[in-house]
C-alpha positions in Angstrom: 29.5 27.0 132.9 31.8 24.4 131.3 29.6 22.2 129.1 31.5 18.7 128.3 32.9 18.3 124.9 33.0 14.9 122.6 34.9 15.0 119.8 33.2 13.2 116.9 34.5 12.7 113.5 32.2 14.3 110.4 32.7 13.8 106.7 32.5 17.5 105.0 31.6 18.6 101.3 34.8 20.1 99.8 33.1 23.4 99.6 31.9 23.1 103.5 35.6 22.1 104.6 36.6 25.4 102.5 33.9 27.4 104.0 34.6 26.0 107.4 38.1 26.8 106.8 37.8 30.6 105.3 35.8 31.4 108.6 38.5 30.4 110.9 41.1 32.5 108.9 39.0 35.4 108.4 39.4 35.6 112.0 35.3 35.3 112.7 35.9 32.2 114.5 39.1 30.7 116.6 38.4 27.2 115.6 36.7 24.8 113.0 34.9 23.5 116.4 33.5 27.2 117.0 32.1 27.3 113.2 30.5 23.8 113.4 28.5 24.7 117.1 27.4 28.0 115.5 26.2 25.9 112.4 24.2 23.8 114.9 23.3 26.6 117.2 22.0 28.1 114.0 20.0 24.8 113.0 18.5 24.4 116.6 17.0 27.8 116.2 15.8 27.4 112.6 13.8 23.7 113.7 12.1 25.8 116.4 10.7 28.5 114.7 9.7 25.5 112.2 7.9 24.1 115.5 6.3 27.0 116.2 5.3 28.0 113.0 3.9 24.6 112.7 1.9 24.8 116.0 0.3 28.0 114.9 -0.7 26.4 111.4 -2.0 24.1 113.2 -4.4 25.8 115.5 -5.7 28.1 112.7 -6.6 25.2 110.6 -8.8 24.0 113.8 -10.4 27.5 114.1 -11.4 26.9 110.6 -12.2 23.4 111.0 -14.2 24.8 114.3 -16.2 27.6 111.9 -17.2 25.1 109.8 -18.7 23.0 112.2 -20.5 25.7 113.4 -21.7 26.3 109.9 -19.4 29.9 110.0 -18.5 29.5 106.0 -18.7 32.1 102.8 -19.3 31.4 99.7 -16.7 33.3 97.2 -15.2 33.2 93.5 -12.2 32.9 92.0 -12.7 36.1 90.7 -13.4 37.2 94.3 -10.3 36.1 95.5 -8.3 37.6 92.4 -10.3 40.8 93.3 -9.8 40.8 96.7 -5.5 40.2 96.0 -5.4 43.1 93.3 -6.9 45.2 96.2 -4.2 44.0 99.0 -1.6 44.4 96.4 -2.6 48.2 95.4 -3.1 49.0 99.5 0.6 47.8 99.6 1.9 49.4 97.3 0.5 52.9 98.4 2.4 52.2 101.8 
């Protein structure tokens, strides 16, 4: 499928118009166009995994919010907490 093209003008770091440049030479890309919609490609993916990483914070924070409510809660220490992170840490390490 042929997508319609724009042609905008963008204002580059000299070190992005180098980079930009060095990727069409090395022959990984044909055009400077080709490196910019992989940069964006690249950014649309990155913002959606940000989306659904925040989505899942979001409904574990209301499972929590939802156990407390229900008066689900445990009392603990910081020196439980360093305790119970030495003992994750040594399980890791054993893997």
């Amino acid at each position: 499928m042929i997508q319609a093209m724009r042609t905008v003008a963008i204002t580059l770091r000299d070190e992005d118009e180098s980079f930009v440049q060095n990727a069409v030479k090395s022959g990984s890309y044909l055009t400077q166009s080709e490196v910019v919609a992989t940069a964006l490609e690249l950014l649309r993916t990155r913002e959606e995994l940000r989306r659904i990483r925040r989505e899942q914070l979001k409904k574990e924070i209301q499972i929590g919010i939802d156990q407390l409510d229900r008066g689900e809660t445990v009392e603990f220490t910081a020196a439980d907490i360093m305790r119970e992170g030495r003992a994750r840490l040594a399980a890791e390490a054993k893997r």
